[in-house]
N, C-alpha and C positions, 0 to 999 in steps of 0.2 A: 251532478252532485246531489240534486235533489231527489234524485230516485234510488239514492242508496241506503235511507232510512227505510222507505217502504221496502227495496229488497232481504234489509236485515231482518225484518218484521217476519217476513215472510218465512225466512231462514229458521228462524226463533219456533214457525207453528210448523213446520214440516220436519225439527229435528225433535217436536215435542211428540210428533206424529207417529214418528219413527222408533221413539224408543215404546211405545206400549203396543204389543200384540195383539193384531186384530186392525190394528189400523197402517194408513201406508200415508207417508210423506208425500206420494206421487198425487192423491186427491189432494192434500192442501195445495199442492203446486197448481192444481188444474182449477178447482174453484177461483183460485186468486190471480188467475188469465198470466203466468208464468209456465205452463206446461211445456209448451212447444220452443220456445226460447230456449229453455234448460234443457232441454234433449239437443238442438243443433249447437249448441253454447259445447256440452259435453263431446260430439260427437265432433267438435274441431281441434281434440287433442290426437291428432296424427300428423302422419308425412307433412299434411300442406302444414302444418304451424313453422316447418322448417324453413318451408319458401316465403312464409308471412316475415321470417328474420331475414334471411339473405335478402329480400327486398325492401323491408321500412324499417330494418333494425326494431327496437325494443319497443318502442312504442306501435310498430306498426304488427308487430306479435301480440300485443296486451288488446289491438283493436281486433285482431283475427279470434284469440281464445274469447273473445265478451268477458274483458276480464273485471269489467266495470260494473258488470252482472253478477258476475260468480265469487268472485271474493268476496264483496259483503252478502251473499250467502249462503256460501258455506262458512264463514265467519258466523251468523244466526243458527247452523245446523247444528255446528261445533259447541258452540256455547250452550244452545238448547239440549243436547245429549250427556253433556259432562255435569249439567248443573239438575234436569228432568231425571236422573239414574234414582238418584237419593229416592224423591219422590213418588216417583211409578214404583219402584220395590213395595215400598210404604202401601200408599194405594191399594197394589194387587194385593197385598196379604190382608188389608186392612177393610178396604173399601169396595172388592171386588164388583159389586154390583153397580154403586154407584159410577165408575168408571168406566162400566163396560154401556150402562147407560146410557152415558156422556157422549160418548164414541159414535154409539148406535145412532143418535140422533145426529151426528157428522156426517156418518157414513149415508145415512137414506136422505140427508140433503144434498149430500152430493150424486147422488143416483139421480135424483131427480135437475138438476143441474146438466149434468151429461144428457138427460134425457132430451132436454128441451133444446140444446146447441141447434143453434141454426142451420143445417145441412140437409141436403135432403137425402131421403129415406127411400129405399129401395126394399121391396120382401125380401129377397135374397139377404139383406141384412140379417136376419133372423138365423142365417148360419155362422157369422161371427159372433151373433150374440151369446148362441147358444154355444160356440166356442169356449171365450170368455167366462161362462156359466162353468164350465167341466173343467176348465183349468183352475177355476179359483177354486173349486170343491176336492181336486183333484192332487193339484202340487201337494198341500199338506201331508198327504198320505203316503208317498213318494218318500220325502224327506229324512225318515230317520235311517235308510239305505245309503245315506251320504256318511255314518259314522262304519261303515264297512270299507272303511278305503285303508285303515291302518293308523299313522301317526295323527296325534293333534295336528300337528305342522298342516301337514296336507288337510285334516279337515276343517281348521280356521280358514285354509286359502279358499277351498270349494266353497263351504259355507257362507264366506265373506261375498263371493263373486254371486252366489244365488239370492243373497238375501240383498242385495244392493239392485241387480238385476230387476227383484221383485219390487223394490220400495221404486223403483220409477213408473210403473205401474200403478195407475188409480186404482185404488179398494186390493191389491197384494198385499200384504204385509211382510215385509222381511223379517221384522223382528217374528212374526206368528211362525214363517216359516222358521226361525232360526230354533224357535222354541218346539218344532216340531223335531229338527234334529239334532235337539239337546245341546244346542250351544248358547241359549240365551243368556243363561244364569252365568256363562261363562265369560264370554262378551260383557254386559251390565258389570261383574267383579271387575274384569281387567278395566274396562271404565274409570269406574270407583279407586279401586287402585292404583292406577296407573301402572299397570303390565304393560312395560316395552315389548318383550320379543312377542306374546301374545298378541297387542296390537297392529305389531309391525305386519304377523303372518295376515292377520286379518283383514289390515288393510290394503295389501300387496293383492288379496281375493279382490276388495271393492272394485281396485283401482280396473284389475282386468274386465272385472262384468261390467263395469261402467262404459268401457272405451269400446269396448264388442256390442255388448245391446240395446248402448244409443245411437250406434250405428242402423242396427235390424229397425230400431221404433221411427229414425227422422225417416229411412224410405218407407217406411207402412204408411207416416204420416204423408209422405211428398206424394204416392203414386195410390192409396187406395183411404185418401181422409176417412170418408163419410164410414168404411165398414171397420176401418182401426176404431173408430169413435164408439163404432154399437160393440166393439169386443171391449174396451175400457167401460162399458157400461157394466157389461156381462162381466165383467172379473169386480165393478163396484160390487152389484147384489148380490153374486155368489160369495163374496167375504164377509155381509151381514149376517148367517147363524151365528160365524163364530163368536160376532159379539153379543148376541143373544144373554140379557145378564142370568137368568132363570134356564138351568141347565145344570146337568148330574154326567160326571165323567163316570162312561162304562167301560172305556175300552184305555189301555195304556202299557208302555213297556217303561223300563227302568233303565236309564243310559249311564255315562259314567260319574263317579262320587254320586251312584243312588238319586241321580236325578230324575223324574217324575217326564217322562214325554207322553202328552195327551195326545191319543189315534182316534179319539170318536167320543161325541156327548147323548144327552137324551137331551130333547128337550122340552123344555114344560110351561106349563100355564104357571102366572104368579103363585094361585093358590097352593097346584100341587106342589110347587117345589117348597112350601112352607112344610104341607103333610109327609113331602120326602124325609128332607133335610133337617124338620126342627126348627129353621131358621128363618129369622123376616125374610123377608120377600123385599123390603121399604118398598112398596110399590108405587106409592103419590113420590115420594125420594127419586125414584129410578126413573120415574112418567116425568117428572121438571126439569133434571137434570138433562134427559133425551129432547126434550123440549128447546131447553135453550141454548143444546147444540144444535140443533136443525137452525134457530132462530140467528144465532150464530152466524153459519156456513150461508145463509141468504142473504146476511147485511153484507157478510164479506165478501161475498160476490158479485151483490148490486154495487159497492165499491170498487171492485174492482172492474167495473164499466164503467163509470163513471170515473173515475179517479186519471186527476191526471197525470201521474207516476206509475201510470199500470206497463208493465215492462212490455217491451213491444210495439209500443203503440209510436215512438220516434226512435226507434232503437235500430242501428243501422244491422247489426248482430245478428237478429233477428231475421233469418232468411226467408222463415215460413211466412210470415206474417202478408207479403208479398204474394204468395202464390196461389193459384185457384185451388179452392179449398174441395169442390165436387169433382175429382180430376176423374173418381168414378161410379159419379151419376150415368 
């Protein structure tokens, strides 16, 4: 019981994570030492949850899913998504810079976070890393090829299944990618609104990428830790341009209801982008805000070493937590 406040908390900063582009729920998961829990947590909704019923009936299924995990949070994700919608709109139109700030100094505290995990380090890591580096620069670009499939229907399912997929990923962004395939604004409405059949299609995409690519992520985790870890490094830093707040969109196509999909920025020093653009820069605004999300992401960290509700640490659920972590040192 006492670790279900910290998990809703948790819930709360990876569904606030999730709804703003440029950043991924999967990093607040990973700083706050819930990473690997929530991937084998997800990845035991199959066949065995059947044999977990036929053998301990209801209770011995709620101990198989870690249901004591994952309800209160996705109970935090849920609530943080339906209540965070209002506000990120706001925000981006309003506050753009300050926000992407904010983020920036998330995300490069969390780079350095991954950086330092205890594991040891092989050169050959430097091919995962650099992986991780071309995928995260890479997907975006990809993305607005996913509105070539014909119906909405089918492109909320695709879309819902890639951008779920990504958001378990430290430094992906689902929402960045969604906003790449022109369904962001669409998704955030049906939110707001509450669109049923919208949602539904959408969510029937999560449900799939969820149950397929926390399968692929626990064996990367189980059978190759240390170079899954330098490829989650390599997808953190390759998704810091895009939060770069000082930045001129050059390149873009027009998706459907005239929506706006960004394919490419410039990017620029504070000052030029005032001589660009006309417009402040807030640069001491941008430099505090990035400040004390870096300052942020290291208390919540060192917390989450410390703390004795950090999921996993008595949590039978928890499978990885148990295993050798250099399986390939």
């Amino acid at each position: 019981m006492k670790r279900y406040p910290g998990i809703f908390l948790r819930g709360l900063g990876m569904g606030a994570a999730d709804a703003v582009p440029g950043v991924s729920g999967g990093t607040i998961a990973f700083i706050t030492g819930i990473y690997e829990e929530l991937i084998e947590s997800i990845k035991r909704f199959g066949p065995s949850a059947f044999t977990a019923l036929r053998q301990g009936g209801i209770n011995g299924l709620a101990q198989h899913l870690n249901l004591g995990f994952l309800v209160p949070l996705l109970a935090g994700i849920a609530l943080s998504l339906i209540s965070v919608a209002h506000a990120v709109v706001w925000l981006l139109d309003n506050q753009p810079l300050m926000l992407n700030g904010f983020f920036l100094g998330l995300v490069a505290a969390s780079a350095l976070i991954v950086a330092r995990h205890p594991v040891g380090w092989h050169w050959w890591h430097i091919l995962p890393l650099a992986l991780g580096l071309l995928l995260a620069q890479g997907l975006p670009v990809l993305m607005p090829a996913v509105n070539g499939l014909g119906s909405q229907s089918l492109v909320l399912l695709v879309g819902g299944s890639i951008a779920i997929s990504a958001m378990l990923l430290p430094g992906v962004s689902g929402s960045f990618l969604l906003l790449s395939m022109g369904l962001y604004d669409v998704v955030m409405e049906g939110l707001r609104g509450f669109d049923v059949p919208l949602l539904v299609w959408f969510a029937t995409g999560c449900i799939l990428g969820l149950v397929c690519f926390s399968r692929l992520l626990s064996w990367l985790l189980r059978r190759h830790y240390g170079a899954t870890l330098q490829m989650l490094l390599g997808f953190i830093i390759g998704s810091m341009p895009v939060l770069w707040p000082w930045r001129e969109l050059i390149r873009y196509q027009i998706g459907g209801e005239n929506q706006v999909i960004p394919l490419d920025y410039r990017y620029l020093a504070p000052w030029d982008y005032t001589a660009v653009t006309g417009e402040s820069a807030q640069l001491l605004g941008v430099t505090a805000v990035a400040v004390i999300g870096m300052l942020l992401v290291l208390a919540v960290a060192r917390l989450g070493r410390t703390s004795g509700d950090t999921p996993g640490q008595d949590n039978p659920g928890a499978p990885l937590a148990d295993k050798e972590k250099n399986s390939d040192a």
